[in-house]
C-alpha positions in Angstrom: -24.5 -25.6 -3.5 -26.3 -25.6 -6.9 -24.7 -24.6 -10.2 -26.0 -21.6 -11.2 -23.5 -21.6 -14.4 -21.4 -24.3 -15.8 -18.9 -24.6 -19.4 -17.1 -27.1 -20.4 -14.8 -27.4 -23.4 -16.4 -24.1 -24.3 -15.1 -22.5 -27.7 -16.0 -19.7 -29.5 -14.7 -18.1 -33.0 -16.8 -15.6 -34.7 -18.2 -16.2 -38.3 -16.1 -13.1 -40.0 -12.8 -14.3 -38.6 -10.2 -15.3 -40.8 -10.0 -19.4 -40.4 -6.9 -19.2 -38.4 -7.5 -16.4 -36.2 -7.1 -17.5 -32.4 -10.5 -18.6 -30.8 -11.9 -15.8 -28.9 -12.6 -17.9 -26.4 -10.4 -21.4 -26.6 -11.6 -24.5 -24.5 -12.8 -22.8 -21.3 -14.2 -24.9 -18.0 -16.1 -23.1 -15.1 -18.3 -23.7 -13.2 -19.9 -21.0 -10.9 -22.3 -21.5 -8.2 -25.9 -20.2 -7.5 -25.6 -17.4 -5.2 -22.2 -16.0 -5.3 -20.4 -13.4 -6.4 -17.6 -13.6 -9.1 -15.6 -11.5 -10.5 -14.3 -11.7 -14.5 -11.4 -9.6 -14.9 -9.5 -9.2 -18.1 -7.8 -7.1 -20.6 -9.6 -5.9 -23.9 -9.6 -8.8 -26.1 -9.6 -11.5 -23.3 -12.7 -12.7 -23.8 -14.2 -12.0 -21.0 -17.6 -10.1 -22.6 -17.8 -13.4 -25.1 -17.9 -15.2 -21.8 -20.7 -12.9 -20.5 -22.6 -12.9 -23.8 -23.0 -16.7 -23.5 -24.3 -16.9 -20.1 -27.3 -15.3 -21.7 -27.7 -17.0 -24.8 -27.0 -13.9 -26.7 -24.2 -15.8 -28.4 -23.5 -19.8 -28.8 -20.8 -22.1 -28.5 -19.0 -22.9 -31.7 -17.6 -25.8 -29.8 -18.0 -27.7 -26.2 -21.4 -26.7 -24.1 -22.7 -23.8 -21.5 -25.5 -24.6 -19.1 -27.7 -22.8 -17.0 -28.8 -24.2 -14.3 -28.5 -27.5 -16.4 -30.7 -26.1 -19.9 -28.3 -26.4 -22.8 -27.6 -22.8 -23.7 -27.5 -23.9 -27.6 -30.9 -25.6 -27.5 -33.2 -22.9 -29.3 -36.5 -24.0 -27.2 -34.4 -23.1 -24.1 -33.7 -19.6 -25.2 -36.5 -18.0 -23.6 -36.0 -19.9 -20.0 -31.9 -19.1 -20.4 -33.1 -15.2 -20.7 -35.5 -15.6 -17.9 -33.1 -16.9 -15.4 -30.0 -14.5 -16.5 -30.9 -10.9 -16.9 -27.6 -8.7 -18.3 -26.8 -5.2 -18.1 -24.4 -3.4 -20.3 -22.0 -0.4 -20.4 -24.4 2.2 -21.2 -27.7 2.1 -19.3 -29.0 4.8 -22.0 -29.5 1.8 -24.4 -31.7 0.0 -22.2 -33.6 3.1 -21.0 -36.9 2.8 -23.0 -39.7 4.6 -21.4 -40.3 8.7 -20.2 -40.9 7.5 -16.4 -38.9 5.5 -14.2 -41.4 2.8 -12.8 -42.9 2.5 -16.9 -38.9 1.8 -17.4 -38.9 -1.0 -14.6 -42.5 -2.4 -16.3 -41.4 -2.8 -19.7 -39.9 -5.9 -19.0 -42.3 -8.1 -17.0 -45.3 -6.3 -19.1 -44.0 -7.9 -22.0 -43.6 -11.2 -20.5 -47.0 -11.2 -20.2 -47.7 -10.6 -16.1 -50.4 -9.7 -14.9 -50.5 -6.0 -14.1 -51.2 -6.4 -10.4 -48.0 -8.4 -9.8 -46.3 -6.2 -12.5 -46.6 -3.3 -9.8 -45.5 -4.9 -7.2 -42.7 -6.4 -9.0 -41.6 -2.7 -10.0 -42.1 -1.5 -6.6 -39.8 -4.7 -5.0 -37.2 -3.5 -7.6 -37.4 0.2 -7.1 -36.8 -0.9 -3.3 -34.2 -3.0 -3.7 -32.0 -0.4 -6.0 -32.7 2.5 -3.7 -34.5 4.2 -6.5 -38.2 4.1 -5.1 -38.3 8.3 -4.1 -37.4 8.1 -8.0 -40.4 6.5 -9.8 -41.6 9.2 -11.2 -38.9 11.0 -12.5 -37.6 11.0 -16.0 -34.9 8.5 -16.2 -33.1 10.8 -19.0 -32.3 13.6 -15.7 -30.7 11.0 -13.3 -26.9 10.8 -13.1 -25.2 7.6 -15.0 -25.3 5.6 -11.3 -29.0 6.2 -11.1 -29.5 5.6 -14.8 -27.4 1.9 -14.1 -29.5 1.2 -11.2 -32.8 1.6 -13.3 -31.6 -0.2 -15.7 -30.3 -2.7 -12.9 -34.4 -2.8 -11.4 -35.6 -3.3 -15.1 -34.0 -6.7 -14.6 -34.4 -7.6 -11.2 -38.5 -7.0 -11.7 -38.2 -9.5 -14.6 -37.0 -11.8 -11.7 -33.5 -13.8 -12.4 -31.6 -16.2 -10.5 -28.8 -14.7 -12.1 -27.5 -11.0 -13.1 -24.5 -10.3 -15.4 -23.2 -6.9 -15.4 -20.9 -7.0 -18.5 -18.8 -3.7 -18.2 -21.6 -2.1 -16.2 -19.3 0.4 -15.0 -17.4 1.4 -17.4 -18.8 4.7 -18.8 -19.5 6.0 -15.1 -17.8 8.4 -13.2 -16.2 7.3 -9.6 -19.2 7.9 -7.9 -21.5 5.9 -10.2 -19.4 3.1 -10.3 -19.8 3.2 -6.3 -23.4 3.1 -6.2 -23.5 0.3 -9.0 -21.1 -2.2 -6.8 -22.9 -1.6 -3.7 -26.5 -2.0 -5.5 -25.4 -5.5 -6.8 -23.6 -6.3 -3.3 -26.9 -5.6 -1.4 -28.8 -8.3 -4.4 -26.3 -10.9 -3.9 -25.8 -10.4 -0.2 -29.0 -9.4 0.8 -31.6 -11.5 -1.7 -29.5 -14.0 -2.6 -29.2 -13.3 -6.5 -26.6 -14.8 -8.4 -23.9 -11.9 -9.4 -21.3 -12.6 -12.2 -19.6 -8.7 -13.0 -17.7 -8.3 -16.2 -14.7 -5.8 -15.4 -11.5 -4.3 -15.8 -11.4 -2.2 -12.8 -9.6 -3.9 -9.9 -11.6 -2.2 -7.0 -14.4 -3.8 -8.2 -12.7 -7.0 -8.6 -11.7 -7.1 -5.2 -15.2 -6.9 -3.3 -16.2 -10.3 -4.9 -15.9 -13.6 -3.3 -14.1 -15.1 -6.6 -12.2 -13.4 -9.1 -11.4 -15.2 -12.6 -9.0 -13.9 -14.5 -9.1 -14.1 -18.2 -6.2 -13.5 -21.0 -6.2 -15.0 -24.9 -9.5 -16.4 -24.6 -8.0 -18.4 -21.7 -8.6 -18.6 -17.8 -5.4 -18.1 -16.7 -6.4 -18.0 -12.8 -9.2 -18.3 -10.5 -10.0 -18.1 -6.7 -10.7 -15.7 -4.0 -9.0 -12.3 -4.8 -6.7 -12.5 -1.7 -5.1 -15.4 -3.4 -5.3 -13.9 -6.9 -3.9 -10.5 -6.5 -1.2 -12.0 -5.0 0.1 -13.5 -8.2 1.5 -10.4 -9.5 3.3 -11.4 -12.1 0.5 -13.4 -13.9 -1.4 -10.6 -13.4 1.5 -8.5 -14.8 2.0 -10.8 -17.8 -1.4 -10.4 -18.9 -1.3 -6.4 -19.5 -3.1 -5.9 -15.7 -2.4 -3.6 -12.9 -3.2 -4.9 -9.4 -4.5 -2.9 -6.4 -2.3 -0.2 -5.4 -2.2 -2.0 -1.7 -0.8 -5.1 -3.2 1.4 -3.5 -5.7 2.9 -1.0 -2.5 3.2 -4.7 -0.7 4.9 -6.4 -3.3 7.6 -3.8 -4.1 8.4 -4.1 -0.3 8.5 -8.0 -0.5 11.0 -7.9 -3.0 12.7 -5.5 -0.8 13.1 -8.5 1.9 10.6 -6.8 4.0 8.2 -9.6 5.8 4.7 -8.1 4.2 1.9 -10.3 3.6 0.3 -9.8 -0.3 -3.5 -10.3 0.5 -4.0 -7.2 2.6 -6.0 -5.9 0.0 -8.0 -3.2 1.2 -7.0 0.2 2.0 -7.0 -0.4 6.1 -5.5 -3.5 5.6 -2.9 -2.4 3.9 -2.1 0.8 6.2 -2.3 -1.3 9.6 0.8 -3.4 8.0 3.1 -0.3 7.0 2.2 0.6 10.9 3.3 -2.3 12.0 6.5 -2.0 10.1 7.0 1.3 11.3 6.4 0.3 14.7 
């Protein structure tokens, strides 16, 4: 497959730093391809939003290079492509609520690219669909709950049409049932339409429905592959200041118990249908 993303040697410090504070982040590698879904997990201070803020060109590399889809992120004439093939949304969907009406929200975007307001309408409309948030368009984004609010501002990239979204802590000032509605949005775009999804997080659910989960500690990766392998190296995890699932922690303590439990049952059925076996 193509690479949708790809560092190498990738260092960051920023300016006000002492000169021997740690690199935020220190010599990262990755490559991620077009179409998937990853994961970034990480502890406060990992560097895992530094990570996401290069993808987009909103920071750039002190040392080593990141590329998207092969344009040097540090070149200044690519800075306007970068943004136009990686859209990010952040924690608080209020800041990037700009307009009275939903569908003027979704249209601020593409109208200031310059598109033509014929295929700016049927770029809002596409997005509105694709978010569930069509019924919506006319509402006052300000009323909505803080899931309806992140999949605005979710549309408000999608109609500016990436290959690639990065939700950098998307989540993280919704409630249970917002955070829900945000990971099944971007599920349906990356399943469904193909878009590129890299989500920035520190809740493990969310980890867990990804096809890769990267795992990030000191600036460092410190482990990487599907999250049925991952979460099943508990004491990395552990090591650097992270919970796991409560399926694989459960599964763990029994392990160590000498009981014969696999680690990667990860979800909550999984997990259930092995204690029944046990008990059986």
């Amino acid at each position: 497959m193509a690479t949708m993303i790809k560092a190498e040697h990738l260092t960051f410090c920023y300016p006000d730093e002492p000169a021997d504070h740690p690199p935020v982040l220190d010599d990262v590698n990755l490559e991620i391809e077009a179409g998937s879904f990853v994961a970034i997990l990480g502890h406060n201070g990992s560097g895992k939003s530094t990570l996401a803020k290069h993808m987009n060109a909103l920071l750039t590399p002190t040392a080593g290079k990141l590329w998207v889809e092969g344009l040097d992120t540090a070149d200044p004439e690519n800075l306007l492509a970068v943004r136009g093939k990686v859209g990010m949304v952040f924690q608080n969907p209020d800041n990037q609520i700009v307009a009275s009406v939903v569908e003027e929200d979704v249209a601020f975007g593409p109208e200031n690219l310059g598109v033509p307001p014929a295929e700016i309408r049927q770029r809002v409309d596409t997005a509105l669909h694709m978010v569930g948030m069509y019924d919506l368009r006319e509402h006052s984004p300000h009323l909505l709950s803080g899931g309806q609010k992140q999949r605005v501002a979710i549309a408000g990239i999608i109609a500016m049409m990436p290959r690639c979204i990065v939700l950098d802590e998307a989540t993280a000032m919704l409630d249970p049932v917002g955070r829900r509605e945000t990971v099944d949005t971007i599920r349906t775009l990356n399943e469904k339409y193909g878009i590129t999804v890299i989500l920035i997080t520190h809740h493990m659910d969310e980890a867990a429905q990804a096809q890769r989960l990267i795992v990030m500690a000191g600036g460092h990766i410190i482990d990487d592959g599907p999250p049925t392998e991952v979460f099943q190296h508990v004491d990395t995890l552990r090591s650097a200041g992270l919970a796991v699932p409560e399926t694989v922690g459960l599964l763990y303590e029994l392990k160590k118990e000498g009981l014969p439990v696999p680690l990667d049952a990860i979800r909550d059925e999984d997990c259930a249908a092995v204690l029944a076996g046990l008990l059986q």
